[in-house]
C-alpha positions, 0 to 999 in steps of 0.5 A, spaced: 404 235 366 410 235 370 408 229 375 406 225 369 412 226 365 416 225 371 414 219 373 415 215 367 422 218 366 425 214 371 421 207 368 425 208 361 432 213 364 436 213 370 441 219 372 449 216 373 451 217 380 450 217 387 443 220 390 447 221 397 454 219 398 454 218 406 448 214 404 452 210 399 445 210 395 446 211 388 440 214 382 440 206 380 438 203 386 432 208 387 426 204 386 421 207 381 414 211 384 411 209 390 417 205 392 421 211 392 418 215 397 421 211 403 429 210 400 430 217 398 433 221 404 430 225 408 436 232 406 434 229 399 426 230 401 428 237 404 432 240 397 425 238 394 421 242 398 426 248 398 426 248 390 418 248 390 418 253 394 423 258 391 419 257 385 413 259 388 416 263 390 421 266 386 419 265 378 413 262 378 409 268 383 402 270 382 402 274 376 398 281 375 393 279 369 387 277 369 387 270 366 389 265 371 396 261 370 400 266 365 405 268 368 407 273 362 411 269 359 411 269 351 408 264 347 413 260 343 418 266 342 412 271 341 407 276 345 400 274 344 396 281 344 388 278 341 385 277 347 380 271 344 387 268 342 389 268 349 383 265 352 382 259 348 390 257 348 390 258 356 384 254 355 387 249 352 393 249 356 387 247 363 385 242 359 391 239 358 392 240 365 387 237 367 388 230 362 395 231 366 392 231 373 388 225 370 394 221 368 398 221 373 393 219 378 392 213 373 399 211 374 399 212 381 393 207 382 396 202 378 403 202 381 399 202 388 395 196 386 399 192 382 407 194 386 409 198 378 408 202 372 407 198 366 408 203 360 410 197 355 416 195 350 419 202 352 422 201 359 426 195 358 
């Protein structure tokens, strides 16, 4: 859900600054999706993949309960005790998940075929 968000994020918003000061390349000259893989630094790439890996790490550790992906944090603010409740919202989360993982292919497609993202009258 994170990719899908992550990749329309930057069609709409661009961070003020520079990406790399030696580089002189600033967040606004980055162009959006596919196209960005070439143009970000290689120290930029590295920062990326240390952070994914102290989150895995870190945080996001494999947890001890039995249902896959809780993490034991509470839900919206409170603990969830019924077992049943807890299995059809990790449930709903997967699909979510899923649908995501579906999205963000979709835009992956579309940017490497047509060369971009069309997401309508938001991006201008």
């Amino acid at each position: 859900m994170a990719a899908f968000t992550g990749y329309l994020v930057p069609e709409v918003f661009k961070f003020p600054g520079y990406l790399s000061y030696t580089a002189d390349l600033k967040f606004e000259d980055v162009p959006n999706g596919l196209n960005a893989l070439t143009v970000v630094p290689g120290l930029g790439w590295a920062q990326i993949i240390c952070v994914i890996g102290w989150l895995e790490a870190g945080p996001y550790a494999s947890s001890k309960s039995e249902f896959a992906g809780d993490f034991g944090w509470p839900y919206f603010g409170r603990k969830l005790t019924d077992p049943s409740e807890k299995a059809f919202k990790l449930n709903v989360e997967l699909n979510n998940g899923r649908a995501a993982m579906f999205g963000i292919m979709g835009l992956l497609m579309q940017d490497a075929i047509n060369g971009g993202v069309y997401i309508g009258p938001f991006a201008e």
